[in-house]
C-alpha positions in Angstrom: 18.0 -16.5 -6.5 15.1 -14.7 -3.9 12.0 -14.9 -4.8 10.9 -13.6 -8.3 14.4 -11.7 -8.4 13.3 -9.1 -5.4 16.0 -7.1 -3.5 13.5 -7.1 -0.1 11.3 -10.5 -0.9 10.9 -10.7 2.4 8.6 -8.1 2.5 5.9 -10.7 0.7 5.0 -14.2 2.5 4.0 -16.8 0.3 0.9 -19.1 1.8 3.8 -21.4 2.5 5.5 -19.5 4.8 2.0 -18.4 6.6 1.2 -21.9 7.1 4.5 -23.1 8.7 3.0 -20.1 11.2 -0.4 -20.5 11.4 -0.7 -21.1 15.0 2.3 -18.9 16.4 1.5 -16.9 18.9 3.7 -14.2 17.7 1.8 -13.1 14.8 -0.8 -11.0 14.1 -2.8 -12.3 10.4 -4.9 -9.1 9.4 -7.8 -10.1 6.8 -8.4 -6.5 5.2 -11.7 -7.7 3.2 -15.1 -6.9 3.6 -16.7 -7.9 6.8 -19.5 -10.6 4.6 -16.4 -12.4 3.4 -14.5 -12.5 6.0 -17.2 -14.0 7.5 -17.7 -16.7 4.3 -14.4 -18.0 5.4 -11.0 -16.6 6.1 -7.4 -18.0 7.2 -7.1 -19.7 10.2 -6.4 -17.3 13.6 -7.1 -14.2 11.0 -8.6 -11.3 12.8 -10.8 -8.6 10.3 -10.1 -5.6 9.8 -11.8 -3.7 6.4 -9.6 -0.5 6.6 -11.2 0.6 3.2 -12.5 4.1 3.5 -10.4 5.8 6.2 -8.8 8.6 4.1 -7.5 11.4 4.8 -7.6 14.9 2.5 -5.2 17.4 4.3 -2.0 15.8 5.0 -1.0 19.1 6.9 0.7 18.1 10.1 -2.2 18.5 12.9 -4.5 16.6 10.5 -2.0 14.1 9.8 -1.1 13.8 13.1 -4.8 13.3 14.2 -5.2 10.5 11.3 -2.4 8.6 12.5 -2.8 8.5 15.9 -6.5 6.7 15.0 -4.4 4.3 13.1 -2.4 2.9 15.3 -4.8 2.9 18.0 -7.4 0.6 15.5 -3.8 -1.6 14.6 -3.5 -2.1 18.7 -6.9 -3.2 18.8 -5.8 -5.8 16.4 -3.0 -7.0 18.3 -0.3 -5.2 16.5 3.2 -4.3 18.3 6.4 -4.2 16.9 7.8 -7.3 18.3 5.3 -9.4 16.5 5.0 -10.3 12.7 2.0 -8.6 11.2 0.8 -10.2 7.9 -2.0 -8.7 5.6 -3.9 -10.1 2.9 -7.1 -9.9 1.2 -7.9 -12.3 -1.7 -5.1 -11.1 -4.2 -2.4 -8.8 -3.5 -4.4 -5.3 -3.5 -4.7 -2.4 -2.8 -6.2 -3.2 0.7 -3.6 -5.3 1.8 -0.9 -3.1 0.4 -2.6 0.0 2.4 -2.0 -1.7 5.8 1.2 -2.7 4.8 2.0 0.8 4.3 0.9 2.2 7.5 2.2 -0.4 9.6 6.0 0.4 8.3 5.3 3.7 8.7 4.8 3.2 12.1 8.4 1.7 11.9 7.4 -1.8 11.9 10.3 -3.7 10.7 8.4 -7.3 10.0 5.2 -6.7 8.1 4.2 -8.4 5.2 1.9 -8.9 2.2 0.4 -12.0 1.6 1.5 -12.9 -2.3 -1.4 -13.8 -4.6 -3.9 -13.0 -1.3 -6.3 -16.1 -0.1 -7.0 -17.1 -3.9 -3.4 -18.2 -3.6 -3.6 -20.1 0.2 -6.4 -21.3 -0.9 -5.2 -22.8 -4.3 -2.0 -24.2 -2.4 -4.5 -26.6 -0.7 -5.1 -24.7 2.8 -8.4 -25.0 4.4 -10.6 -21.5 5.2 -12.5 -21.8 8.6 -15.6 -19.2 9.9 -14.4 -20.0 13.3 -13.3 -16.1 14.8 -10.9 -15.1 17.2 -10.9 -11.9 19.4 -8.0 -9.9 19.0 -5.9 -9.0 21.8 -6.2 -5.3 22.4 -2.5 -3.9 23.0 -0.9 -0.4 23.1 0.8 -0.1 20.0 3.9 2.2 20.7 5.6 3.4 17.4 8.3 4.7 16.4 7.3 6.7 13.0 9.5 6.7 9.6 8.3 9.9 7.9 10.5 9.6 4.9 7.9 6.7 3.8 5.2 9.9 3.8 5.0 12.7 1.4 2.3 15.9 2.7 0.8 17.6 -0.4 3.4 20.7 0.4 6.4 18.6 0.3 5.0 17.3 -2.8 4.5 20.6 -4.3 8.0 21.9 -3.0 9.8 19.4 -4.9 7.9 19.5 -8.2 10.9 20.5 -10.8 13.6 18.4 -9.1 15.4 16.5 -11.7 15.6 13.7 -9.0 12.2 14.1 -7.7 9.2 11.9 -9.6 5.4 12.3 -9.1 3.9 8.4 -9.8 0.1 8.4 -10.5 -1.2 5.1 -9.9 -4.9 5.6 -11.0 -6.9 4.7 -14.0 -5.8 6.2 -17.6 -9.3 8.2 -17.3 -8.3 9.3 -14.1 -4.6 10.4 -15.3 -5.7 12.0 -18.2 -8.6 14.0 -17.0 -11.4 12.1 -18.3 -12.4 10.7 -14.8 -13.3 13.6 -12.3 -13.1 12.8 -9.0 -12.5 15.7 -7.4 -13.0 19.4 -7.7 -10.5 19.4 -10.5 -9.6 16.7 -12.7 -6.0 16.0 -14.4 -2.3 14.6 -13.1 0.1 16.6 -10.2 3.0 17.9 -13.0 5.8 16.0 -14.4 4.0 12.6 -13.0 4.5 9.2 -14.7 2.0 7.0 -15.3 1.5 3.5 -14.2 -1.8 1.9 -13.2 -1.4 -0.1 -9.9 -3.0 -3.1 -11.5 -0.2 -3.7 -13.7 1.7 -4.5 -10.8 0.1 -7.8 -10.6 0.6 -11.0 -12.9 -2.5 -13.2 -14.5 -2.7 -14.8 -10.7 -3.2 -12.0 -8.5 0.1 -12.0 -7.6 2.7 -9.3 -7.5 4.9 -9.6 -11.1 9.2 -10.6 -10.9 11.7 -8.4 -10.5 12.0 -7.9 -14.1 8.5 -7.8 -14.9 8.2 -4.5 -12.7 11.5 -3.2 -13.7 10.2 -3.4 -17.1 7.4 -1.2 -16.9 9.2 1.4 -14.5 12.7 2.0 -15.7 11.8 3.4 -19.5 10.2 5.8 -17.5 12.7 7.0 -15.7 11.0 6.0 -12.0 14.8 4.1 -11.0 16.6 3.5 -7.6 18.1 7.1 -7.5 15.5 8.9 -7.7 13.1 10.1 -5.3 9.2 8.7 -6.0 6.2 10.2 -4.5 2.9 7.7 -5.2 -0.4 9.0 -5.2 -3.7 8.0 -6.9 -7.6 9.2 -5.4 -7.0 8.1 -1.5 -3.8 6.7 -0.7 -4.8 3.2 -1.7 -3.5 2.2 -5.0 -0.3 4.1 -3.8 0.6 2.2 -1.5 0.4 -1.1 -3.8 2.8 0.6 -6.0 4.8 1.9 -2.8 5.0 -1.5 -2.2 6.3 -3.1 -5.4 9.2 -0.5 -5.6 10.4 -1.9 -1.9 10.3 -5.0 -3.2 12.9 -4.0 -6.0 14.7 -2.0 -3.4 13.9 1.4 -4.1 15.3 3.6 -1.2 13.6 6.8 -1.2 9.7 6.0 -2.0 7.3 7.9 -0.9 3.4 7.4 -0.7 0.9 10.5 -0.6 -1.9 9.4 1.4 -3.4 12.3 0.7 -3.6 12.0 -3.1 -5.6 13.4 -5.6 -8.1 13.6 -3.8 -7.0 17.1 -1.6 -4.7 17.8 -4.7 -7.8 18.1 -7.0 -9.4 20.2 -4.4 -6.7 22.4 -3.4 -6.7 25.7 -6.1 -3.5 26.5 -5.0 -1.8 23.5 -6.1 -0.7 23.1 -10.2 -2.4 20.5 -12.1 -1.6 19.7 -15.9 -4.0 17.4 -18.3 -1.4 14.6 -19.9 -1.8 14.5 -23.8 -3.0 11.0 -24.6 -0.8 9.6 -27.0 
C-alpha cells in the first residue's frame, strides 16, 4: 500500500524522508513562512522564502508571461534547478507550501515536493529546529514550462458549459456564496463546486488519505475524467487543492492563479450567487 492510498505519494515527503536528506547537497528545502518565524527556528539547511502576496490579476499572456519570468528568477535565487529535489514546507501542509509546489512543476520540475503535516510534523517526529542560516546559491533556473497545469481567466470562460469541464472554488462558504466581497463583484465563476481548501487537511495538519479526499470530491462529480480548473481569491488555496487531486492522480488539473480576484473584477466575465442550501 503507498502512502495514505495516493496514486502520486511521492509528491509529499514525510519528515522522514527529509531527514535521511538533510545534509544532501542536492536539495533545495524552501521554508515559505513568514520571515519572524523563520527566524524563531526552521529546518536545518532551509533557505526562506515567504512567497505570500505575489499575485497576479490578468492571467492574459504578456502579463502572465511577465509574472512568471519573476518567478523563476526569485526560485534561482533560491537555488532551484531541475536536477535538484526542491522541498517546501511551512508549519502544516498550506496553502503556502502548496503555492510553490505549484509553480515549481509548472516550471516542469519533475521532483518537488510538499512537506506532509509541515514543521509541526518534523518537529513532533523528534527533529531539532536550528536559527543557524544558510545563503542560497544563486543559479539560472532554466525551465521547461507545462501549461496544461495553468488555466488563464479566457480559457476558463471558454470552457464554462463543457460537460467534462469543472470550475473548483476553493474559498470560504462566505466567499462562495457571495456573502464575502473581495472584489469588485462578489459570487462563484458558473457551474463551480464547492470545496474549502481546508478540508483537505486531517486533525494534524496533514493532507487527508486517499479515501478521505475521494470522499469529499467524487459525489460532486470533480473525478479523474474530467477536467478541474481551481481557483479561490489569489491562486493560493488553489493550488493546495491542485495539489491534493495529483496526489489521487487526477490527470488534467488545472489551477487559476488568477482567481477570483480578476474574475470578480472583470464585467465581462459571468458570475452566479450559489443558493445556500
Amino acid at each position: 500500500m503507498s502512502y495514505k492510498g495516493y496514486t502520486h505519494p511521492e509528491l509529499l515527503f514525510t519528515p522522514q524522508d527529509l531527514q535521511k536528506r538533510i545534509h544532501d547537497k542536492n536539495i533545495v528545502i524552501i521554508d515559505t513562512r513568514e520571515t519572524h518565524e523563520f527566524a524563531v527556528g526552521h529546518i536545518p539547511n532551509a533557505v526562506h522564502w515567504d512567497l505570500y502576496g505575489i499575485s497576479l490579476v490578468d492571467t492574459s499572456p504578456a502579463p502572465f508571461a511577465a509574472f512568471m519570468a519573476m518567478f523563476a528568477l526569485l526560485l534561482g535565487n533560491r537555488g532551484v534547478t531541475l536536477d535538484k529535489t526542491v522541498v517546501f514546507y511551512e508549519n502544516d501542509s498550506g496553502m503556502r507550501a502548496a503555492r510553490g509546489y505549484w509553480f515549481t512543476e509548472y516550471f516542469g520540475h519533475k521532483d518537488v515536493h510538499v512537506l506532509d503535516g509541515g514543521l509541526n510534523a518534523y518537529v513532533k517526529a523528534g527533529y531539532e529546529t536550528t536559527t543557524a542560516c544558510i545563503k542560497p546559491e544563486h543559479v539560472a533556473f532554466k525551465i521547461a514550462p507545462v501549461p496544461h497545469t495553468f488555466i488563464s481567466a479566457n480559457e476558463m470562460r471558454d470552457a464554462l458549459g463543457q460537460k467534462d469541464f469543472v470550475p473548483m472554488d476553493t474559498r470560504s462558504a462566505g466567499e462562495y456564496y457571495g456573502r464575502i466581497v473581495r472584489a469588485a463583484r462578489g459570487g462563484a465563476i458558473p457551474g463551480a463546486k464547492h470545496i474549502e481548501y481546508i478540508d483537505n487537511l486531517d486533525q494534524t495538519g496533514a493532507y487527508k488519505s486517499a479515501d478521505q479526499l475521494k470522499a469529499m470530491y467524487e459525489p460532486l462529480s470533480v473525478t479523474p475524467d474530467k477536467t478541474i480548473a481551481c481557483y479561490c481569491q489569489g491562486g493560493y488555496r488553489s493550488a493546495h487543492t491542485y495539489l491534493a487531486l495529483r496526489l489521487l492522480g487526477y490527470p488534467n488539473v488545472r489551477n487559476y492563479i488568477g482567481s477570483w480576484k480578476e474574475w470578480g473584477d472583470r464585467p465581462d466575465l459571468p458570475i452566479e450567487t450559489p443558493k445556500e442550501s
